[in-house]
VOGU-3710 file (C-alpha; in Angstrom, 3 decimals, decimal comma):
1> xxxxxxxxxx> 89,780/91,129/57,905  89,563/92,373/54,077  86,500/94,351/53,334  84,835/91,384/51,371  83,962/89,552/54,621  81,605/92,590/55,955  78,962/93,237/55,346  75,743/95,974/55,873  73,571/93,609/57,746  76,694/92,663/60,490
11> xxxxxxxxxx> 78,118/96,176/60,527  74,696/96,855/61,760  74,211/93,925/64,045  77,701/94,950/65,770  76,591/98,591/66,107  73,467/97,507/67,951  75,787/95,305/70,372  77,960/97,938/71,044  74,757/100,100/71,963  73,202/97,838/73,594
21> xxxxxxxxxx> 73,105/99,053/77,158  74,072/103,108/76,421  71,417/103,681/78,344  72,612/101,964/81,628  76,235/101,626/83,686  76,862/98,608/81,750  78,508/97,478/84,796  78,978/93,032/84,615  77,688/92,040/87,901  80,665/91,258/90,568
31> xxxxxxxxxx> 78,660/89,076/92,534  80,981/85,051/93,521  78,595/82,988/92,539  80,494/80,005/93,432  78,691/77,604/93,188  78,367/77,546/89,737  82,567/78,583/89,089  85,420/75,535/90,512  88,387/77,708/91,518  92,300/75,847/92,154
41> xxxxxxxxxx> 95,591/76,732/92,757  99,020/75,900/92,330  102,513/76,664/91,240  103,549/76,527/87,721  107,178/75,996/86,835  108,561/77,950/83,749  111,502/76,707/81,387  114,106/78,381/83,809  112,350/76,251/87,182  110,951/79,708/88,367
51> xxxxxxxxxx> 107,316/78,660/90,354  104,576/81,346/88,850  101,152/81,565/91,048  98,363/80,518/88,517  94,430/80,295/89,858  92,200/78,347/87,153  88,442/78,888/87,530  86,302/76,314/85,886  82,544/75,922/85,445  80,496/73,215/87,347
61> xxxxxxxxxx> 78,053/71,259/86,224  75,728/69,760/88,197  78,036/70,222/90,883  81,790/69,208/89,951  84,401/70,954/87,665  82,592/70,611/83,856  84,686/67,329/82,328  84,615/69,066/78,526  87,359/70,775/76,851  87,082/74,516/77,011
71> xxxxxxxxxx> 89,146/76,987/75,499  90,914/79,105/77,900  91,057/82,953/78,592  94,492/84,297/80,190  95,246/87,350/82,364  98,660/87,934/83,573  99,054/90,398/86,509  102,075/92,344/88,388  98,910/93,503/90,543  98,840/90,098/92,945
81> xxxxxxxxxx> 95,444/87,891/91,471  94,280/86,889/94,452  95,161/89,164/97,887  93,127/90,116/100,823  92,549/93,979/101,384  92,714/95,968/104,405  89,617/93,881/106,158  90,922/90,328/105,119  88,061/89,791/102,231  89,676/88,018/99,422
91> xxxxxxxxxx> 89,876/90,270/96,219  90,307/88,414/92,731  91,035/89,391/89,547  88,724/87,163/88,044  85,490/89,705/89,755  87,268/93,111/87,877  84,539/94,551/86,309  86,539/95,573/83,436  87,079/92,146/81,869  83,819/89,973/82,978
101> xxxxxxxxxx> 86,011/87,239/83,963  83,997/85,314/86,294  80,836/85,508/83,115  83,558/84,279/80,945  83,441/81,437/82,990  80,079/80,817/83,056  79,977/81,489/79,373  81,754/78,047/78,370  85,545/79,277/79,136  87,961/78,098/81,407
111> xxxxxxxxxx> 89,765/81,055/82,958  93,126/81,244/84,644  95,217/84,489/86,070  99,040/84,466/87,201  101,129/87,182/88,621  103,719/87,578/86,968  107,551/86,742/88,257  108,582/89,112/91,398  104,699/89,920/92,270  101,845/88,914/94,187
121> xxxxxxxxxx> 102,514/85,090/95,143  105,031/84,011/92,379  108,775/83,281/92,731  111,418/85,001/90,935  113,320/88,574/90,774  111,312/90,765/88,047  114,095/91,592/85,642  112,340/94,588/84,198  108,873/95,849/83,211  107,127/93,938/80,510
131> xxxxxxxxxx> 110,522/92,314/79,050  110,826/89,262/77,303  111,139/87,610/80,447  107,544/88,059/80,551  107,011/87,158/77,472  108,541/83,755/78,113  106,914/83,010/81,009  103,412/83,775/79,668  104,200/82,135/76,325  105,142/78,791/79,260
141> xxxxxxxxxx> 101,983/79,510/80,980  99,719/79,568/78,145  101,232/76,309/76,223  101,017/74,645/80,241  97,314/75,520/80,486  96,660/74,689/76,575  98,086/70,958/77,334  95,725/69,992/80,031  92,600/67,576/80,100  90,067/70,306/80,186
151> xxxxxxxxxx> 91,325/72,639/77,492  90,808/72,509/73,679  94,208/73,634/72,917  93,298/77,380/71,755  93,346/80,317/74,194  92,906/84,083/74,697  94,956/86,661/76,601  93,009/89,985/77,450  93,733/92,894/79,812  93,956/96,302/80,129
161> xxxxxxxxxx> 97,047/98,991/81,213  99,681/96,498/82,569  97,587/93,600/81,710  96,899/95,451/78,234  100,670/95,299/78,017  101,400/91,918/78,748  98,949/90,543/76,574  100,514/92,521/73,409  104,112/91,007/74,992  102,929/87,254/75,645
171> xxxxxxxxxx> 101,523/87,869/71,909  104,304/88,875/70,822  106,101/85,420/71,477  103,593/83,780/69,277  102,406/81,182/71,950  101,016/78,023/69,497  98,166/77,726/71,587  97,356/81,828/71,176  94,588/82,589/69,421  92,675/85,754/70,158
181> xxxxxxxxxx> 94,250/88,695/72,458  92,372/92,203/73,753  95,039/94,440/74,525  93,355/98,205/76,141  95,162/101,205/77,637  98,893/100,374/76,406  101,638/101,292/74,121  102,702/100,640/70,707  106,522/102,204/71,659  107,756/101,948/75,320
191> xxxxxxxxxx> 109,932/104,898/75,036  107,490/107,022/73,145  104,883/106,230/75,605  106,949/106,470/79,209  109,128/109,404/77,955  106,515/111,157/75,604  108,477/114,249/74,162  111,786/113,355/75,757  109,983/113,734/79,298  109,350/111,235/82,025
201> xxxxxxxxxx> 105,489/112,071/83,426  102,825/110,173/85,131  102,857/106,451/84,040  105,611/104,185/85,557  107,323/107,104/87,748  105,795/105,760/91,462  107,713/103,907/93,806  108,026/100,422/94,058  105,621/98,644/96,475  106,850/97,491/99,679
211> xxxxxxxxxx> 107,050/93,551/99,732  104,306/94,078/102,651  101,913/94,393/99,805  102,762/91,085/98,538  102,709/89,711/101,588  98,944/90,010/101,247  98,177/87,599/98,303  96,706/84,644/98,928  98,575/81,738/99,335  98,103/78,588/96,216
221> xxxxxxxxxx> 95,646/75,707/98,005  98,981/73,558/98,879  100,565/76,246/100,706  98,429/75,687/103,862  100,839/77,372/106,587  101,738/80,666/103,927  105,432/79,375/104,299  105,784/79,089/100,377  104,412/82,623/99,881  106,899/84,203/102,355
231> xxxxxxxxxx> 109,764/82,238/100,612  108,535/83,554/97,390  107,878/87,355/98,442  111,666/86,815/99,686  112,746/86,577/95,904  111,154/89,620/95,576  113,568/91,821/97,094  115,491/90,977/94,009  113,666/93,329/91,554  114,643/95,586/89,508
241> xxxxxxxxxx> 113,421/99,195/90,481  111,369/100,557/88,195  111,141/104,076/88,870  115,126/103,609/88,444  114,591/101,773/85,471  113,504/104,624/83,592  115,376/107,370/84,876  118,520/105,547/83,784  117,709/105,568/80,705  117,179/108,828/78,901
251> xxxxxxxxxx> 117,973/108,240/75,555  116,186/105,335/73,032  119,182/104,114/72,749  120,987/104,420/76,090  122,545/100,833/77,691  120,670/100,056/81,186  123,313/100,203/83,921  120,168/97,657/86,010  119,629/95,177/82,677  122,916/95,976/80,282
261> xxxxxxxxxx> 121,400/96,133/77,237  119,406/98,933/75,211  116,129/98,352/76,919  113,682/100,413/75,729  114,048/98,341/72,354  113,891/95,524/74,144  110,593/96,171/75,996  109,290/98,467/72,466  106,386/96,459/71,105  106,885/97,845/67,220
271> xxxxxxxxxx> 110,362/95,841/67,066  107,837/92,426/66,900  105,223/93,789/64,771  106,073/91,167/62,206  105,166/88,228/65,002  102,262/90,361/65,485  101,080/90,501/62,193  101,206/87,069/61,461  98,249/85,093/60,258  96,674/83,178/63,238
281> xxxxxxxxxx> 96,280/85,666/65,835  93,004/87,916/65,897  93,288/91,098/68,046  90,983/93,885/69,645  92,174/96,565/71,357  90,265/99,272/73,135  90,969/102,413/75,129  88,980/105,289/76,081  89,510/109,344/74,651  90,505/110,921/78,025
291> xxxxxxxxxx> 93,228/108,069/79,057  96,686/109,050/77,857  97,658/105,531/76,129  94,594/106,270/73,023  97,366/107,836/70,990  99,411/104,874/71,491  96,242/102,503/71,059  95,466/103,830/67,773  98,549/103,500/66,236  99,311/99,748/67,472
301> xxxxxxxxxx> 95,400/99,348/65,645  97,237/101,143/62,678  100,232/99,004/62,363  98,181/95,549/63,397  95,283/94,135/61,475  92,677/94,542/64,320  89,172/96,022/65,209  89,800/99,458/67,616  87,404/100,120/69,582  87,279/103,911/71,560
311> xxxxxxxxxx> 84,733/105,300/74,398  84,092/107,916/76,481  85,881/108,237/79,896  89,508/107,421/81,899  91,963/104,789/82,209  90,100/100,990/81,935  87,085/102,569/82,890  84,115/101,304/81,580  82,228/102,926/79,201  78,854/104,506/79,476
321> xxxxxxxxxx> 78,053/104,347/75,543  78,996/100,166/75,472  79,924/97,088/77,434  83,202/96,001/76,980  82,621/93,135/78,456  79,886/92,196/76,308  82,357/92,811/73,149  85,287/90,640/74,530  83,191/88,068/74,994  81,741/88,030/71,401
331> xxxxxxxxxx> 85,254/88,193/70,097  86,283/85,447/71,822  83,358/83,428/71,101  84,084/84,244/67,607  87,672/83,470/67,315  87,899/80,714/70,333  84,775/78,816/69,699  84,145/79,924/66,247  80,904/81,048/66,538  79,935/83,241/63,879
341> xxxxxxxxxx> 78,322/86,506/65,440  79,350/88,785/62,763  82,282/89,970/64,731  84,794/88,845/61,725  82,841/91,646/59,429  82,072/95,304/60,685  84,546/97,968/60,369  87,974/98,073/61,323  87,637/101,122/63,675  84,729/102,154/66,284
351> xxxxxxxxxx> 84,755/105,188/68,405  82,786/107,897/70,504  81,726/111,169/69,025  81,385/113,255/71,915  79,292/116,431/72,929  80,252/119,411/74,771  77,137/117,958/77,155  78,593/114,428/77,536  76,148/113,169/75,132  77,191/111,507/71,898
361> xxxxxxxxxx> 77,289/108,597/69,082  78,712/105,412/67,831  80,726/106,359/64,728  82,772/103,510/62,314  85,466/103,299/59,207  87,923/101,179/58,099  90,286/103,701/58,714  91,660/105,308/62,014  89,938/108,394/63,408  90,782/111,402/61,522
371> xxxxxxxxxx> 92,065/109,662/58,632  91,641/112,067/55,550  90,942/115,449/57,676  92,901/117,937/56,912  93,893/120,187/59,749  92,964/123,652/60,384  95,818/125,978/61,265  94,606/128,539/64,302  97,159/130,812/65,137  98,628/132,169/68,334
381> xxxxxxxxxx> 98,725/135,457/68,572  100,178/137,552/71,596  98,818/140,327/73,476  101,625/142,824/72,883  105,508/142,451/72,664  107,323/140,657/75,013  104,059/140,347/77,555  104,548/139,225/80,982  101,871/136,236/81,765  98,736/137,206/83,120
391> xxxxxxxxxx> 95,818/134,992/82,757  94,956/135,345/79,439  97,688/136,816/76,742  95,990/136,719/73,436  94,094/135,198/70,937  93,729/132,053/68,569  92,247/132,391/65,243  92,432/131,513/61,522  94,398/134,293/60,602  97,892/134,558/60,596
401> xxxxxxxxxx> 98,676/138,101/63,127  101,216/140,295/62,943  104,680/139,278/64,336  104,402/139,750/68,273  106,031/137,942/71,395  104,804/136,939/74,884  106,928/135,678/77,625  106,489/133,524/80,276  108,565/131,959/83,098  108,045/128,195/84,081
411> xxxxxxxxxx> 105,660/127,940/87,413  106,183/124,347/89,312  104,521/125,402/91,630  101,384/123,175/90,793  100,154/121,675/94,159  100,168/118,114/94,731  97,532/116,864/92,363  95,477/113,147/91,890  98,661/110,941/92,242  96,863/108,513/89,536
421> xxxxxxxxxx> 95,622/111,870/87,531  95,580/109,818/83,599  93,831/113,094/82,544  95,103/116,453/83,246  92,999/119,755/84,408  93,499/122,545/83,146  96,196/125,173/84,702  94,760/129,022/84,182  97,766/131,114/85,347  100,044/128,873/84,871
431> xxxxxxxxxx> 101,647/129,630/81,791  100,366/131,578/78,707  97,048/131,076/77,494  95,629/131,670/73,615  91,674/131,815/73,732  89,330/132,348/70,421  86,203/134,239/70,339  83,359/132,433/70,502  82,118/129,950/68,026  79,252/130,303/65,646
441> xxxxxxxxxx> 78,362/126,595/65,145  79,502/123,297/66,234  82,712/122,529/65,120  83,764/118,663/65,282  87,572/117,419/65,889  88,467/114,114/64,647  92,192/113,305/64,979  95,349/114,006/66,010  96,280/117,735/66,435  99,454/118,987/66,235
451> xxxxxxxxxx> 101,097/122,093/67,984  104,004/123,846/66,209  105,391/126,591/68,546  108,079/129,043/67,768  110,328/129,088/71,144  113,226/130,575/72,297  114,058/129,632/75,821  116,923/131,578/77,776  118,920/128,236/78,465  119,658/125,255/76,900
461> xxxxxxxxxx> 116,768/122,605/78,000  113,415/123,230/79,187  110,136/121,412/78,449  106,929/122,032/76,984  103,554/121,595/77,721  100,709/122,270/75,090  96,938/122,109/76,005  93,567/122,321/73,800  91,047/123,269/75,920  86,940/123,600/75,395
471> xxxxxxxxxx> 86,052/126,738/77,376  81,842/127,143/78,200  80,117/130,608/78,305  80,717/130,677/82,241  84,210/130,034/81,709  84,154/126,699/82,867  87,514/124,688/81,144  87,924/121,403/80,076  90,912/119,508/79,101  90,374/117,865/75,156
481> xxxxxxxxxx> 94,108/117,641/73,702  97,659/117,428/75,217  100,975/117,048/73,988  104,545/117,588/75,582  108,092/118,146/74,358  111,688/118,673/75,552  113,121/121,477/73,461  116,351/119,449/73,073  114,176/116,235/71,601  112,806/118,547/68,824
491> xxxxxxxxxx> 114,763/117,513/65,805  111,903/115,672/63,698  112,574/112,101/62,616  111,337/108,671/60,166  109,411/106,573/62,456  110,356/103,079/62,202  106,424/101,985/62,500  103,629/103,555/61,335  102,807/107,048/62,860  100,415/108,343/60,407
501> xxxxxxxxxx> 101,522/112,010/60,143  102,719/112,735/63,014  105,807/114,035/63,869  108,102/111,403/65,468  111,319/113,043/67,586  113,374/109,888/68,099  115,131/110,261/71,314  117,810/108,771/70,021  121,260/110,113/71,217  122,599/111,323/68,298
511> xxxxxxxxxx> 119,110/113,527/67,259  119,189/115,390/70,823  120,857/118,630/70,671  120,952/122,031/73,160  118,855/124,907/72,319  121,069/127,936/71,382  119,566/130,647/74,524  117,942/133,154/73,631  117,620/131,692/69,818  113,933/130,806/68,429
521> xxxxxxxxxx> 113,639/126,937/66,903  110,293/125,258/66,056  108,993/122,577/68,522  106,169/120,494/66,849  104,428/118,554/69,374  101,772/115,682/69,033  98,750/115,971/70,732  96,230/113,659/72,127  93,728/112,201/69,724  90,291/113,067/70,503
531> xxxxxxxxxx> 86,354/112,926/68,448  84,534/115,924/70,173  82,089/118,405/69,171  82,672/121,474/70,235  79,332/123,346/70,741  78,322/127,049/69,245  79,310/130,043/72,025  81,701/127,738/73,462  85,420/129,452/73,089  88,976/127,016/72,118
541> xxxxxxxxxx> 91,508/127,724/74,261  95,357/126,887/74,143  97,606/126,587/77,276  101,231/126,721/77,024  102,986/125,972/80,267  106,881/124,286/81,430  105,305/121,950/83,781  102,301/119,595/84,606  101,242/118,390/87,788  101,396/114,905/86,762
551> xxxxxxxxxx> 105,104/115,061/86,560  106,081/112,941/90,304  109,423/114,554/89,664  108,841/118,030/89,221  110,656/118,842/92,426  113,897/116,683/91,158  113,978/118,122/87,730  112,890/121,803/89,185  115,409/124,660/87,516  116,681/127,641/89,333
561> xxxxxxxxxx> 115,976/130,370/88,208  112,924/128,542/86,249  113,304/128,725/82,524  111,591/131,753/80,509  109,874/130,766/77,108  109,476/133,357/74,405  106,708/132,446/72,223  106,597/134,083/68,446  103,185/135,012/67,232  103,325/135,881/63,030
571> xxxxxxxxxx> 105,236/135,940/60,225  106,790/132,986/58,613  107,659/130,957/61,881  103,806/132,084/63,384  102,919/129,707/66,155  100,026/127,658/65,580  97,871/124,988/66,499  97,080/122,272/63,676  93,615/120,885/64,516  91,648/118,048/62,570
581> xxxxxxxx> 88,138/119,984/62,132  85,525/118,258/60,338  84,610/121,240/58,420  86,809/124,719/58,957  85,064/126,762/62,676  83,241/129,870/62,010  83,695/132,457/64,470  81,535/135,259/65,827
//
């Protein structure tokens, strides 16, 4: 995708696609319009004999299963494909609104989903989450589907969070047939990603499901009487734990006592970026600003030729500002039918300039967001010496203050939270908070920031939490940059992929080391990537707390007494916030 195949004219024609429908939900229709979409199913044996649950929707024409060859679109699921919900109504993957499946269908494509070993309907024990077992299978499950009469031989993989995930991993094992994959909402670095900072938090900490909820897929067509389902669900009890998984596991390099081997390595998606790379495989990925995976989404667009595309809005949730639908479908039409829409040309990345009022634009560049910004410094400076923590202890501005230190003691009590919370809300009173005066003009972010806090902590582990915030005139927060860090995780490492600048703490055994109590040492922390405008009279605000709600183990990992951060404003080791402003804030 060098820069001599675009052009103005397609850079433009793409833009217009991607704005096509700002003005509306941009929802695909979910509507089973049957008649016009052949569904089957059946079981799928894998090189090891292991029967996978695959459903294949075709089109019809003029009233039978369409006879040409069709290239196929893949979507492999631990999230059952087919199951009935609480008031026995069949739900399918193929009607998710995210990925226009059933269009795709309609479109010219043949589409086919699978769960994936040890869920939904399939046979099997799931050996771990997104291993190469997985891989295997899909690359077997794509080369199956690419071998019968009604494909062409090339197909896609798309999907987004766990589906995102497996369709970088079934990528990943270079499937002959694999053409084209859309990959949203995943990681670049498994252990990076699950244990950001040295911390286990939100994604991949719930329970396992009961195998009740598997129970509840729909049976292939040949298993009339369910009795192959309930042999298969049996298998299930089999699985490894997941929750377990990870909590075994603390170090990059620790052995799983569950799979024996150093796992997060195993599962990391930067130790194949060389299969990745390779000529032959287009990729898109997408993920939206306030959905924790974008920093991870960026950097896998960094390290693999691709077009990145980045909206408004949560976890896989559609965007207001473009149809993501309508964009996988013109990349696969590109790269699986070779139709030339231009999609080949326009700029490497795309992405959503936001307004404090939710309103915004389109913006594009070869180069990842914030690429070239240079980051302000704003500093952290303390009410008085050694304050306790009331709700707001001090200021953030350009200037470096004079040494000062404010306390504060770790609060887990944080109430129970959104159990699927992928963006946090802001926690006034929780910890200390740094808040500037207000601003004179818009001031635009583009980037990464970076947090570089001077701590002393009066034990030998605790963890940090570091929040940007955008704060209205009627004191209304909201939540624009996080970033987290165990204190003992803060020794500052070489990446082995492509971070851009940001600092990369290992986790490896070896670079994990006690605090001394009571002694200061610098914790740089990595914050969320955002593009936001930050409007004039509107105040910045920086939260710096020892726990988030998000955490599903805060009451295992709880300390008593709770830790007590002292936080250095001034002087050489000043505390401050790096942020990627467009041009330097004014201040009133």
């Amino acid at each position: 995708m060098g820069a001599t195949r675009r052009s103005a004219g397609s850079s433009v024609a793409f833009a217009a696609a991607l704005l096509a429908c700002a003005a509306s939900a941009c929802m695909p229709a979910m509507a089973r319009d049957t008649p016009e979409v052949a569904r089957t199913s059946l079981y799928v044996p894998v090189r090891d004999g292991t029967r996978l649950a695959v459903n294949i929707y075709r089109p019809v024409v003029d009233g039978k299963p369409d006879i040409a060859k069709l290239p196929v679109v893949f979507a492999f699921t631990p999230y059952r494909a087919r199951y009935f919900d609480k008031d026995h109504r069949i739900v399918e993957l193929v009607d998710s609104p995210i990925f226009g499946l059933r269009n795709l269908v309609k479109a010219g494509y043949v589409v086919a989903t699978a769960d994936i070993r040890g869920k939904g309907a399939s046979f099997g024990a799931r050996r771990g989450f997104l291993d190469q077992t997985e891989a295997r299978d899909g690359y077997d499950l794509i080369q199956w589907l690419a071998a019968q009469p009604w494909s062409n031989g090339k197909a896609g993989i798309v999907g987004c969070s766990y589906l995102g995930g497996t369709s970088m991993l079934v990528a990943s094992a270079r499937p002959p047939a694999l053409v084209a994959a859309f990959a949203a909402a995943t990681d670049i670095d498994k252990y990076s990603f699950v244990r950001n900072g040295g911390i286990t938090a939100q994604f991949n900490t719930r329970p396992d499901e009961p195998l009740s909820v598997d129970l509840a897929s729909v049976p292939v067509d040949a298993d009339t009487d369910g009795s192959m389902l309930k042999a298969a669900v049996a298998e299930h009890a089999g699985n490894t734990p997941m929750a377990k998984l990870w909590e075994t596991m603390p170090f990059r390099d620790s052995v799983s006592p569950l799979t024996g081997n150093r796992f997060w390595e195993e599962v990391g998606p930067y130790t194949r970026l060389d299969r990745m790379r390779a000529p032959g495989l287009a990729w898109l990925f997408w993920s939206n600003w306030e959905d924790e995976p974008t920093e991870q989404m960026i950097l896998n667009a960094v390290n693999i030729p691709s077009t990145m595309i980045i909206g408004p809005g949560s976890h896989c949730e559609g965007p207001k500002a473009f149809d993501i639908a309508d964009i996988e479908r013109r990349f696969l039409d590109f790269h699986l039918k070779g139709i030339d829409n231009g999609f080949g040309r326009q700029p490497r990345f795309w992405w959503y300039d936001e307004k404090a009022d939710g309103s915004g634009a389109m913006r594009a560049s070869e180069t990842a967001p914030g690429t070239g910004i240079a980051r302000t410094p704003l500093y952290l400076s303390a009410a008085a010496n050694d304050a306790p923590a009331p709700v707001d202890n001090g200021s953030v501005a350009e200037a470096r203050p004079r040494v000062t230190t404010a306390r504060f003691t770790v609060d887990y009590d944080l109430g129970t939270g959104d159990y699927f919370a992928f963006w946090p809300a802001p926690l006034d009173g929780k910890g200390l908070t740094y808040t500037s005066r207000p601003l004179a003009a818009d001031a635009t972010i583009q980037g990464y920031p970076i947090a570089r806090v001077t701590a002393a902590i009066d034990r030998a582990d605790a963890n940090l939490f570091v929040y940007l915030e955008d704060v209205d005139p009627a004191g209304k927060a909201r939540m624009i940059s996080f970033g987290r860090l165990a204190a003992s995780h803060r020794k500052v490492s070489r990446p082995p992929y492509d971070r851009l600048d940001l600092p990369y703490h290992s986790g490896l055994a070896a670079d994990v080391a006690p605090m001394v109590p009571g002694e200061p040492a610098l914790l740089e922390v990595s914050m969320g990537p955002r593009a936001y405008t930050f409007a004039a009279g509107h105040r910045l605000r920086v939260t710096l707390t020892g726990a988030d709600p998000r955490q599903r183990n805060l009451a295992a990992i709880r300390q008593e007494p709770p830790p007590v951060f002292t936080i250095t404003s001034g002087g050489a080791a000043a505390s401050h916030v790096d942020i990627p402003f467009i041009e330097k804030p004014a201040f009133r």
